[in-house]
N, C-alpha and C positions, 0 to 999 in steps of 0.2 A: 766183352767176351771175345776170345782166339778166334778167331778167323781163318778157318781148316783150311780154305785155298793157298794159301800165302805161305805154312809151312807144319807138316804131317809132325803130332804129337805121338809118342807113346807111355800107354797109359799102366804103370804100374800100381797093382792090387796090393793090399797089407788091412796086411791084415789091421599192609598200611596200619601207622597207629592210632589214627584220631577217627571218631566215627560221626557225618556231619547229620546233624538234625534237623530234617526237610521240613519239620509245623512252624521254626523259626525263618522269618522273613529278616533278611539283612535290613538296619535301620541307612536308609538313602543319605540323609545329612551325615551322619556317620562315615561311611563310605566314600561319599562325597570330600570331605574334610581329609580322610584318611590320603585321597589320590592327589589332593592340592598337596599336601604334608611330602609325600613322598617325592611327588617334580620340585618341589622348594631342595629337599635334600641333594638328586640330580645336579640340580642348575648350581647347587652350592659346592659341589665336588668339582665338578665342572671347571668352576670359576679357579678353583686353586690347583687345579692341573693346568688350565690354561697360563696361571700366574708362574708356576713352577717352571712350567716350558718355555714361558717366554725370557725368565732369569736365565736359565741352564738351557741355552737353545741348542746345546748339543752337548753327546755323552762317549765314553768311550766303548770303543768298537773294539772287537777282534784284533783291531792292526794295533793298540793300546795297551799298556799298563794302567792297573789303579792302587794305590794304597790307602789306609786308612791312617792318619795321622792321631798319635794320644799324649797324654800328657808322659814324662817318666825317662827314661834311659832313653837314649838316642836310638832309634833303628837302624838297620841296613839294608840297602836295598843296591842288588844286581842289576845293570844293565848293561846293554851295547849299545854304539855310536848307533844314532839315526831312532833307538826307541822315545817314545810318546810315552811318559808316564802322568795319571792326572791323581793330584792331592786331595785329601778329601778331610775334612776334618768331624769332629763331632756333633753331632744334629742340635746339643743343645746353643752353639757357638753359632752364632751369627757370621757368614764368609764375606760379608760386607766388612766387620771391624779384623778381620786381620789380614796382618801385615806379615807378606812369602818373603824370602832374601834367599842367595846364594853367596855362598863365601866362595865360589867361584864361577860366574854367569860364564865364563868361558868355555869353559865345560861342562856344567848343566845349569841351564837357566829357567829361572821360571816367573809366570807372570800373577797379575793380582786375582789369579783366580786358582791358583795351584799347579796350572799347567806346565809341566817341564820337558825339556826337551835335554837327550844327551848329544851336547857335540862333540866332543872328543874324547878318546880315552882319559882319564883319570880319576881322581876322587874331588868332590867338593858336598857340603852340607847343605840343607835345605831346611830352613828354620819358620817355625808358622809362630806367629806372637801374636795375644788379643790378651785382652783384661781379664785377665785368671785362668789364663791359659797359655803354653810356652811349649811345643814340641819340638824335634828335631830328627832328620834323616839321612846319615851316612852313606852317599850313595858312590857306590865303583865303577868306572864305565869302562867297557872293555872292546876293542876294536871289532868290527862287527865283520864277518869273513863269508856273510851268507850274501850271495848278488842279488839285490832286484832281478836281473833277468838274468832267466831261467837256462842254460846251457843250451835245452832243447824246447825248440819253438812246437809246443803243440799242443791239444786241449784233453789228448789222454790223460785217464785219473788213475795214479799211482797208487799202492798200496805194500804190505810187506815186504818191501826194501831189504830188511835184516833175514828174512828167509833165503830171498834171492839172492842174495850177495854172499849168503853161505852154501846155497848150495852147489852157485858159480866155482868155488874151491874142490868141487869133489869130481870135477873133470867128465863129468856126463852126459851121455850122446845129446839125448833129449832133452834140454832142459824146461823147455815148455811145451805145450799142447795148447792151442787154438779154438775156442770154441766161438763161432756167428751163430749171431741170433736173429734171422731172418726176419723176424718180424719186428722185432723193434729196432733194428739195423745199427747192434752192436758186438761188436767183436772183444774177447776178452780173454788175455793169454794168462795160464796157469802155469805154477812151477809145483812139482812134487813136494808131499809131506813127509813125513818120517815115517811112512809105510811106503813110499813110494810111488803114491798116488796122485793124481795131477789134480787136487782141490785147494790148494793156494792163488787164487788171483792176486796177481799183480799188477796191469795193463788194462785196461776198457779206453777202446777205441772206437769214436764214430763211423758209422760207414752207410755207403747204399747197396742195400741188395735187389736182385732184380722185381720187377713189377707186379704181374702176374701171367696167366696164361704158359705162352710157351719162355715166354724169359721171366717166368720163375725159379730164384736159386732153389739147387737140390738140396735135400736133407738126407743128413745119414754120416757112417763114421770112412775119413778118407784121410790121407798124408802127401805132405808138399811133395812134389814126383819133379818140377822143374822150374828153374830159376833165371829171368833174364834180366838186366838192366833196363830194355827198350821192347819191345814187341808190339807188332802189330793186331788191332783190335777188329772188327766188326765194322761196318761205318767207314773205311780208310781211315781209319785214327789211331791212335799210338795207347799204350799204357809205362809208364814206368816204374822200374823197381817190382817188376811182374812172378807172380809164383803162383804154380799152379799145384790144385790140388784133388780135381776131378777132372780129366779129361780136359774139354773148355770151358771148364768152371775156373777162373783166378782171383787173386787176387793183388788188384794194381792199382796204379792212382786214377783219380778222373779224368777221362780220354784228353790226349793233347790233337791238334791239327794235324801239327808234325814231330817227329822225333827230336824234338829240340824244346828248350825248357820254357821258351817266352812265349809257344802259342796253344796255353790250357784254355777250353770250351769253357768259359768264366760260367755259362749257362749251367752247364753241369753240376759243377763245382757248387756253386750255390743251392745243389738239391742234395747235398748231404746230410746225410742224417733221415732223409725220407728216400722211401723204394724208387729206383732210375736207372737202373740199367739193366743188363738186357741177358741177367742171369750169375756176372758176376759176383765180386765184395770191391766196390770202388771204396778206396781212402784215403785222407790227406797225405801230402807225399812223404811226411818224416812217420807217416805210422806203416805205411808201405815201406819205406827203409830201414824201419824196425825191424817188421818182418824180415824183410831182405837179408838183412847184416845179422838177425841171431837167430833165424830159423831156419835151421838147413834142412836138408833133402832128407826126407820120412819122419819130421815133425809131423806130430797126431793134430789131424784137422777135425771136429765136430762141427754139424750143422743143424741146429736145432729150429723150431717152431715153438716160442713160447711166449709168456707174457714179460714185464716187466719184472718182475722177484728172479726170473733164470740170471739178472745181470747183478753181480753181487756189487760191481762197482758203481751201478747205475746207468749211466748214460752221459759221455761228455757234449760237449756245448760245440757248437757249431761257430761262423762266421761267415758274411758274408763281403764278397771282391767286386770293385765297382767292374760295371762293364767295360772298359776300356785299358783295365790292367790285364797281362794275359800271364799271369805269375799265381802261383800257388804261394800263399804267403808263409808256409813253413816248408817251402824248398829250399836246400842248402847250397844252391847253385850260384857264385859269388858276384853275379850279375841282376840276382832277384832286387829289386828295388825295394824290398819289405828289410831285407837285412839291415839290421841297426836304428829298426823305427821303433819307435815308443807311444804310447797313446800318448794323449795331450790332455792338460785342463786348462782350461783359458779363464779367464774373468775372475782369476781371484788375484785383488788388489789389496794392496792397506787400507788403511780406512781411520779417518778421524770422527766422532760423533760428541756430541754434548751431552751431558750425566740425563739419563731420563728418555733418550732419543732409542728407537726401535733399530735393530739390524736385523737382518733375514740373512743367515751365513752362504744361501746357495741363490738370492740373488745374482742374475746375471752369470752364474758359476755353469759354463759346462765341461763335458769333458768327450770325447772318441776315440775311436781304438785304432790301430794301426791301418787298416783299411778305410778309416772316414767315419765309420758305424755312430751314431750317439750312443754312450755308454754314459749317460749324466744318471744314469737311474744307481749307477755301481760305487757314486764317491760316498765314500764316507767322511765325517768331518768329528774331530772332537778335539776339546776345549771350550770354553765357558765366557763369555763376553756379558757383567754383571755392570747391567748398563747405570744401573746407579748407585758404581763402586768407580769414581774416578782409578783410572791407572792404564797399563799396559795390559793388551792381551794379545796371544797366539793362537791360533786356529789354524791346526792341519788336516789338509785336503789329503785326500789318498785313491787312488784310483787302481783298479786293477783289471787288466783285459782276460780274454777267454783261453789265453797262454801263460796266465802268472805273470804277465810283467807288470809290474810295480810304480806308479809312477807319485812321486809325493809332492806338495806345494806347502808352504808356510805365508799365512795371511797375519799381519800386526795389526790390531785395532785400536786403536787410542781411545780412551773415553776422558773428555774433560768435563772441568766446572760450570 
């Protein structure tokens, strides 16, 4: 919150079918027999889900392709460098008797379980062959122009793009309106619709609003009145990329020490997303330089009290910064030591096993996010390691932090005789 000692604001206004027969007594052996009957069927399901999971110990995910392979004309099939596409052929076919090829592994290769990978732009086939059955897959791979990481480092959730970016062309004042939702401490910027109304979300941003009592945030309808790079808060503490839009209500990052980027109250910062301060909207510093850089002076501020259904975006994801770094890990400040980190996954190795022998793909396997965090809950892995189908196999690790960066690993398995 502004700190009225240190320098005077002004504050501009703006505007049932079966019927049961109680004299009949259930016969007990009956019953009896009936419930054995039934845990036999259980424990027999069971058994062939466990047997299933244990062949196909991993499936494709989101970050994956699937196709289904048949007999007949050759398919086609579209990729880009770096996709995961997994084969699949027909239930009646055993994936033990056949045999994957590439007429060019150089460019998509795949292993004895269907699983392909595209390495480089061009074309190569992918042929599945078994005894009375012979498919085949034309596949084109096309350089892949989308980054793993993300331009912008931050855990805001995007949405209508193609709105926005059309009605950036039409050169108007307002382009969006602000609404914090004080209670569930998220902020969600709107762009207009074709009546000119500000009910398009685009942005939802985390933040912390104030606590309660007397540093509870206001509610009501207000407009950004002023804007500073640095300003001094409450507490002798700084805010940056600050914009106000009631009086000493602002909106700015998580208080720093001092007016300089390496000494953020790590304490702070790690309570966003929940109520902590002291009437403000504190938020990460690239969603505060959102602000900054495209909401200028008499953007429509809203400040609501509501539940969770007011956030059309939902709610983004938090992180947390160990105590000892004094860095906002989505400041653009070219001294932040976050710049140019990547989460990590450690522990996936190749691996050789004997026809018959068990793997556990996430063995040993973890992974953490740019700050340290464990994030082993977030890998995903797909590919197939059919431990008693002597051959090669592939397993891609895939990992992805609370920013969209992307990080991928390839594991080779060998199964021998």
């Amino acid at each position: 919150m502004y700190n009225r000692a240190m320098k005077p604001m002004k504050v501009m206004r703006y505007g049932s079918k079966y019927r049961y027969n109680q004299s009949k007594k259930p016969n007990r052996t009956v019953l009896t027999a009936a419930i054995i009957a039934g845990l036999v069927v259980i424990a027999l399901v069971a058994l062939v889900i466990w047997r299933i999971s244990s062949i196909n110990n991993t499936a494709p995910t989101d970050e994956t392709l699937s196709f289904a392979m048949q007999d007949g004309k050759p398919a086609e099939m579209q990729l880009k460098t770096g996709d995961v596409c997994m084969l699949t052929v027909p239930s009646a076919i055993d994936i033990k008797e056949v045999e994957f090829t590439s007429s060019d592994p150089a460019t998509v290769r795949v292993d004895s379980a269907g699983h392909t990978d595209a390495l480089k732009a061009g074309t190569a086939t992918i042929t599945a062959s078994a005894r009375n059955f012979t498919a085949s897959c034309n596949f084109t791979v096309a350089q892949n122009t989308e980054p793993d990481i993300p331009e912008e480092l931050t855990t805001a959730i995007l949405a209508n793009q193609d709105i926005l970016e059309a009605n950036k062309t039409k050169g108007t004042d307002n382009l969006y309106s602000l609404t914090v939702n004080r209670r569930t401490n998220v902020v969600t910027a709107y762009t207009y619709d074709s009546k000119g109304e500000y009910t398009v979300p685009v942005r939802a941003m985390v933040a912390s609003c104030g606590t309660a009592g007397n540093d509870v945030t206001i509610t009501g309808d207000f407009a950004l009145y002023f804007q500073e790079p640095w300003h001094p808060l409450y507490g002798d503490v700084y805010g940056m990329f600050v914009s106000g839009f009631e009086g000493p209500y602002l909106f700015h990052s998580v208080p720093y020490e001092e007016d300089r980027h390496s000494t953020l109250k790590t304490d702070e910062f790690n309570k966003l997303g929940e109520h902590a301060s002291q009437g403000c909207v504190r938020m990460m510093a690239a969603d505060v330089r959102w602000i900054f850089k495209n909401c200028p002076l008499n953007t429509p501020v809203h400040v609501i009290d509501a539940d969770s259904n007011a956030d059309p975006l939902g709610k983004p994801k938090t992180i947390k910064v160990p105590a000892d770094v004094k860095w906002d890990p989505t400041d653009t400040d070219p001294y932040n030591p976050y710049i140019g980190k990547l989460p990590e996954i450690k522990g996936v190795t190749d691996a050789e096993i004997k026809s018959g022998e068990a793997l556990s793909p996430m063995d040993g396997v973890t992974a953490t996010d740019i700050c340290g965090n464990d994030i082993t809950d977030r890998v995903t892995v797909t590919g197939n390691v059919l431990s008693d189908k002597p051959g090669t196999y592939y397993l891609t690790y895939i990992v992805k932090d609370v920013f969209n960066q992307k990080v991928r690993v390839t594991r080779t398995v060998t199964v021998t005789k």
